[in-house]
C-alpha positions as CSV (number, residue, x, y, z in Angstrom):
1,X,-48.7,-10.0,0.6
2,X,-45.3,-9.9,3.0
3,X,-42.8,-7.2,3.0
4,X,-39.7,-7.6,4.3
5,X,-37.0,-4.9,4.9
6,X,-34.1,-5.9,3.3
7,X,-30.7,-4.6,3.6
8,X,-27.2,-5.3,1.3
9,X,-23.9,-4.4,0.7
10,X,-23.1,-2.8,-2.5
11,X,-19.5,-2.9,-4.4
12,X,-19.1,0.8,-2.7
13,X,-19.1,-0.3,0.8
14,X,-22.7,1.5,1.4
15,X,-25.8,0.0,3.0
16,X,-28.6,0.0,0.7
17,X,-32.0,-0.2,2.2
18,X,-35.0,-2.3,-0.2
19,X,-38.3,-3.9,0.1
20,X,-39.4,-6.9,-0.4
21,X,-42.8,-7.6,-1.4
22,X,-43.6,-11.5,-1.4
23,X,-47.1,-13.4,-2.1
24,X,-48.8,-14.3,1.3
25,X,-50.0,-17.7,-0.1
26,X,-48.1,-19.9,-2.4
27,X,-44.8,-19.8,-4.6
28,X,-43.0,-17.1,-5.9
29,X,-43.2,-17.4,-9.7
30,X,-41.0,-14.8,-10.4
31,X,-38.5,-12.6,-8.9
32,X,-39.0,-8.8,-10.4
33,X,-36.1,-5.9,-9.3
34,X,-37.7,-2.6,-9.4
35,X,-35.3,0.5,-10.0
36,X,-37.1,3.9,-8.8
37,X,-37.0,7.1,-10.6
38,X,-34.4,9.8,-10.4
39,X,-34.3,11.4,-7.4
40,X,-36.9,9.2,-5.6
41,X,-36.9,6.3,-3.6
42,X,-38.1,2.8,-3.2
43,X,-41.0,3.8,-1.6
44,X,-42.5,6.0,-4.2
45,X,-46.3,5.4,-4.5
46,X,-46.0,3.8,-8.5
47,X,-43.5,1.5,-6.4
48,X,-45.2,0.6,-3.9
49,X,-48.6,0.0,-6.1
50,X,-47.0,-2.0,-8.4
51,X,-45.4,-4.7,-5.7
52,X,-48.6,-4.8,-3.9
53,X,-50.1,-6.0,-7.5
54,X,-47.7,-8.0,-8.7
55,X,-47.4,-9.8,-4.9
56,X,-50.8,-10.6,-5.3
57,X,-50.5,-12.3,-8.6
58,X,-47.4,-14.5,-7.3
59,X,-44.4,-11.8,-8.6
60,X,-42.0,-11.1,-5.5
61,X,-41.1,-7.6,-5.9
62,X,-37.2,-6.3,-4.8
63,X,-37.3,-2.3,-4.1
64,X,-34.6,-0.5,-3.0
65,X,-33.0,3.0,-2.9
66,X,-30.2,3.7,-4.7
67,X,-26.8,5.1,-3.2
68,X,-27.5,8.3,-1.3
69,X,-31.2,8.2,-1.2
70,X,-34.3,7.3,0.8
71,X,-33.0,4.7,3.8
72,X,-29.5,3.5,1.7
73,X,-26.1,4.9,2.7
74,X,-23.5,7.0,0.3
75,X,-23.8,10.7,-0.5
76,X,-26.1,11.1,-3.6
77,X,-23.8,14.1,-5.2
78,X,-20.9,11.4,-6.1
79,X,-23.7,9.4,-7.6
80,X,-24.5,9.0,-11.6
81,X,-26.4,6.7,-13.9
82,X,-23.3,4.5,-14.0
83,X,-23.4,4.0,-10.0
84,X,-27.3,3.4,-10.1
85,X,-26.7,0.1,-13.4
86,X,-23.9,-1.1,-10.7
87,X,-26.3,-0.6,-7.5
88,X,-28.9,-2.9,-10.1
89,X,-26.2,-5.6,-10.5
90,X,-25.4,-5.7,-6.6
91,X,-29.1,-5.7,-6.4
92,X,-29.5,-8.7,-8.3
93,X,-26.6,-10.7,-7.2
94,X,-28.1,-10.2,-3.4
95,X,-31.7,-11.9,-5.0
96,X,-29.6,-14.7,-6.8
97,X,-27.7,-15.4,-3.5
98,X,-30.4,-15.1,-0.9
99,X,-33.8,-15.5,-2.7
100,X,-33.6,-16.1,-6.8
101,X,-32.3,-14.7,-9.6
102,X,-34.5,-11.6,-11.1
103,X,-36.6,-12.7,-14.4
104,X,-38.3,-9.2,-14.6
105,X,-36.9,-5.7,-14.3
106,X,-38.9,-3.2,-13.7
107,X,-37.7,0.5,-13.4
108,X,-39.5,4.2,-13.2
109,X,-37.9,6.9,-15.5
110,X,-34.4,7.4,-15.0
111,X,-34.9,4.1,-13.5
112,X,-36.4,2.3,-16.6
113,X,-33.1,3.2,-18.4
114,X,-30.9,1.6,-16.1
115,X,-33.6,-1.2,-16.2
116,X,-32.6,-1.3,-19.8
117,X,-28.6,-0.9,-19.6
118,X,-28.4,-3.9,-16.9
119,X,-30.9,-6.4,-18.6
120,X,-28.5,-7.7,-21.1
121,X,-25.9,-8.0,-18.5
122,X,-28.0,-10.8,-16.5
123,X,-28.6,-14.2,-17.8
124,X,-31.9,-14.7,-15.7
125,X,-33.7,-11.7,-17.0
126,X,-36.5,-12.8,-19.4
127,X,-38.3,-9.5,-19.3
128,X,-38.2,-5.6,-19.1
129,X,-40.9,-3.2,-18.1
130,X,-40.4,0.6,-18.4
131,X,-42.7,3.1,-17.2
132,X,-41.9,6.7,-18.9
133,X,-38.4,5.6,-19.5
134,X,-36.4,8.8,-21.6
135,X,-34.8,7.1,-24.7
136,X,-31.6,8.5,-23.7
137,X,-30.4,9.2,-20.3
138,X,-29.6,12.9,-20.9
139,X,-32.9,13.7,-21.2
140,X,-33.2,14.8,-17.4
141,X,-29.9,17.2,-18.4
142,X,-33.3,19.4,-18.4
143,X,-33.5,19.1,-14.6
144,X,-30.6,21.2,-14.5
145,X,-31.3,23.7,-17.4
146,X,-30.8,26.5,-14.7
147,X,-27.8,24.9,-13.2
148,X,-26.0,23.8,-16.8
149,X,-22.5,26.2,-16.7
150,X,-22.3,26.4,-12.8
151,X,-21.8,22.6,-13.0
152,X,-20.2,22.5,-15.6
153,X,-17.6,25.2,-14.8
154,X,-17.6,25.1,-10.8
155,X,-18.2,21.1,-10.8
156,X,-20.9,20.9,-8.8
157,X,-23.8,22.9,-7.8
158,X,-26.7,22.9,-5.5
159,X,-30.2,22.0,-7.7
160,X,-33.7,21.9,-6.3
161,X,-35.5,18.9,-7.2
162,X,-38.8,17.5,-6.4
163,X,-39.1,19.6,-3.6
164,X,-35.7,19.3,-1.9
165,X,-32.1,20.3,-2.3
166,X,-29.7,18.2,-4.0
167,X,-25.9,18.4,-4.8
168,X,-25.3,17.8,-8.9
169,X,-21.6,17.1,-9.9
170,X,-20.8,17.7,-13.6
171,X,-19.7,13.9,-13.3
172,X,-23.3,13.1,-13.2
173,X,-23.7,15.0,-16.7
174,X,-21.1,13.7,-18.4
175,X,-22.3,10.0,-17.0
176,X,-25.7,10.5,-18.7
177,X,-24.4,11.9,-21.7
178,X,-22.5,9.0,-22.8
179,X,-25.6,6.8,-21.7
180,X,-27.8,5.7,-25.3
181,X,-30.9,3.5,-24.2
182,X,-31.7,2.7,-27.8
183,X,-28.1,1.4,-28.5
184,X,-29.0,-1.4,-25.1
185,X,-32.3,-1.7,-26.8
186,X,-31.2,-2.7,-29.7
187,X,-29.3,-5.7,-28.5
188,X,-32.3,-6.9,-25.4
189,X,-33.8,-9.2,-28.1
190,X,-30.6,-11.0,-28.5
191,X,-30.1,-10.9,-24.9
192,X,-33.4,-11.9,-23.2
């Protein structure tokens, strides 16, 4: 197995820093995007595992971190589910342009859902893996349980996650509450 840093442009302006895990010897048979769990980053150990396997097997694995997080530019408190689906698409048309087009999307939690939300906007995905994807988006409106009506009535407030500080907007909660995975699942049959 290769990896190679990889850096791109998203429709923001921001810098977003990815992976690439590629087979050592022989073709790619498949390009797979992997979207990393909320609040993570593309170098996550399920992440990196799962390239490593799938490298060896002749899947090139895309990894990246989303606005704001890990090496990728932007400030993570003006992100929200909508601006990780569109950080996907960028991802994707910076495969189809440079490499090839992503048949498999994988994604991690929050991660598998917007796996889910962007698979029936691109042609060339032919499968979807999710690993502990939450059937609606909301669901990690528990995160912030604590937090709820300081965010909701100051607009933002200061939430510790996973071991670090992190700046929540109530934009982000409204974002995820009008997110329904089962509505996109519904329709991936007709779309893959």
């Amino acid at each position: 197995m290769t990896r190679r840093k990889i850096e791109f442009t998203n429709r923001e302006g921001h810098t977003l820093t990815g992976a690439l895990e590629q087979p050592e010897a022989g073709p790619v048979r498949v390009m797979a995007l992997f979207a990393h769990c909320f609040t993570c980053g593309k170098d996550v150990v399920a992440a990196t595992r799962i390239a490593s396997a799938l490298a060896e097997q002749g899947i090139a694995v895309f990894r990246f971190d989303f606005t704001g997080l890990g090496g990728s530019d932007g400030d993570f408190g003006n992100t929200n589910f909508s601006s990780n689906v569109e950080d996907l698409l960028d991802a994707a048309e910076f495969l189809t342009e440079h490499y090839q087009a992503p048949r498999l999307l994988i994604g991690h939690s929050l991660g598998g859902a917007a796996v889910i939300a962007v698979a029936q906007r691109l042609n060339s995905v032919k499968a979807v893996v999710t690993i502990g994807a939450p059937a609606t988006a909301s669901h990690i409106n528990h995160l912030f349980i604590d937090h709820y009506d300081e965010i909701m009535t100051k607009e933002t407030a200061q939430v510790h996650l996973a071991g670090r500080n992190f700046k929540i907007q109530r934009q982000l909660i409204e974002d995820l509450e009008n997110y329904n995975s089962v509505e996109h699942i519904k329709t991936l049959g007709k779309a893959l």
